[in-house]
C-alpha positions, -999 to +999 in steps of 0.1 A: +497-040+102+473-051+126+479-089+142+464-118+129+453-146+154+456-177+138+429-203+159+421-241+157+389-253+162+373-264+196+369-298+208+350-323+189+341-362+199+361-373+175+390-348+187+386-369+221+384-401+209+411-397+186+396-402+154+403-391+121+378-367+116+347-365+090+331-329+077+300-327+096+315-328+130+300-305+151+318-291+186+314-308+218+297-292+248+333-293+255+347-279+222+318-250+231+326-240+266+361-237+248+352-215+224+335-192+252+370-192+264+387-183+234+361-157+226+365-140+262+400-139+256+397-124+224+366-097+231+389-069+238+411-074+205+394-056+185+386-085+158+373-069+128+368-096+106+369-135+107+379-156+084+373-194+092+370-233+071+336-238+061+338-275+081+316-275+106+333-275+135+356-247+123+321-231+115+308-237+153+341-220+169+339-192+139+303-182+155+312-181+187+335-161+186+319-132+160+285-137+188+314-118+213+331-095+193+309-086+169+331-091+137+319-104+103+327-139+089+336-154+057+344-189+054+368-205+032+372-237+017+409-232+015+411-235+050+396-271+057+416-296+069+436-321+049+412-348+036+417-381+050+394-395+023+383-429+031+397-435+063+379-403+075+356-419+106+383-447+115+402-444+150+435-439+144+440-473+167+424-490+145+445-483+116+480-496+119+502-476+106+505-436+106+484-416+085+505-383+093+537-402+073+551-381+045+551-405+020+513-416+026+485-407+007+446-420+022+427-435-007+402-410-017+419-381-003+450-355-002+483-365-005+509-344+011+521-327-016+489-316-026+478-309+006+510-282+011+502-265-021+460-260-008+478-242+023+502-220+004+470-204-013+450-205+017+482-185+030+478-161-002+444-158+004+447-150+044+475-124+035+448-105+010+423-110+039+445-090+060+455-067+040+421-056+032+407-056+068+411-025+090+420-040+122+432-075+135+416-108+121+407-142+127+419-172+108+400-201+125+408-237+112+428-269+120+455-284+132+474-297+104+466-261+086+480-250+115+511-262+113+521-262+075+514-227+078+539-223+108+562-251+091+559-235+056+550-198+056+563-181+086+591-175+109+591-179+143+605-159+164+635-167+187+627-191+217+597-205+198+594-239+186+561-257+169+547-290+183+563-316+168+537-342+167+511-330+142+474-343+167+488-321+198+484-284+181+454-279+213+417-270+205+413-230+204+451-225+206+457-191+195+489-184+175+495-148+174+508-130+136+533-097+133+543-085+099+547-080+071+566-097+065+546-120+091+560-139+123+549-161+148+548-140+176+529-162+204+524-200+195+497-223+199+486-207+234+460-221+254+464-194+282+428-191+282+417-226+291+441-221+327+418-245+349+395-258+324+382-291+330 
């Protein structure tokens, strides 16, 4: 079957000033000119389809890259990050304690356990996705979908091993997928950002 490149968002200000973040965030000029990067690195792929979290920043990224290869997209709600609830806006500074723990759950929003079983049928519904789509696809979304679905879905290959610290999966990485049954076969590359400022 053909790849599937799983892709985080671009930059957003929140991203940069290390905020948790709230729906509406759009890219940064930054988060943009990375996006052109990840959509010159992906032009020649053959993308036939995307598939991409209807938040907007996920949105954003999703455009630029169907604007250079041409490929459809279809967002998906399954794919939005995990929701922060009311301390979505709040600096992580400012908050005093860590909202990544296992055992917390954000008033208002998804609790880890809840938030595990959205991804497994985000992970269904990318599998049918692929499936159905004659030629590679995009899956673009966030970092902690990011990494459940690395932690929880798929195996990496030999030699590979997933950032441990759940805010450092980098904007526009691109994790490649082989199978079935599917495998990390690059992870979390930011080859295409070599020099970028």
């Amino acid at each position: 079957m053909p790849p599937v490149y799983l892709i985080r968002h671009g930059e957003t200000a929140y991203n940069a000033g290390r905020i948790l973040q709230t729906p509406e965030v759009p890219l940064s000029d930054r988060g943009i000119a990375q996006a052109r990067r990840l959509a010159e690195r992906l032009a020649g792929a053959g993308l036939r389809r995307i598939l991409a979290s209807d938040l907007l920043r996920a949105a954003m990224t999703a455009h630029v890259l169907a604007d250079a290869t041409g490929a459809p997209i279809e967002t998906e709600s399954l794919l939005q990050e995990r929701n922060f609830g009311d301390l979505r806006g709040t600096p992580y500074a400012a908050l005093g304690f860590d909202p990544f723990a296992p055992d917390y759950a954000p008033p208002g929003g998804e609790s880890i356990p809840a938030f595990h079983a959205r991804v497994a049928r985000a992970w269904v519904r990318i599998e049918e996705v692929a499936a159905a789509t004659d030629g590679p696809l995009a899956v673009v979304t966030h970092g902690l979908v990011c990494r459940d679905l690395v932690a929880r879905h798929l195996e990496l290959l030999p030699g590979l091993a997933a950032p441990s610290d759940p805010t450092r999966w980098a904007n526009t990485s691109v994790t490649e997928l082989a199978g079935p049954p599917w495998r990390v076969r690059l992870l979390a590359c930011t080859a295409h950002l070599g020099g970028f400022k």
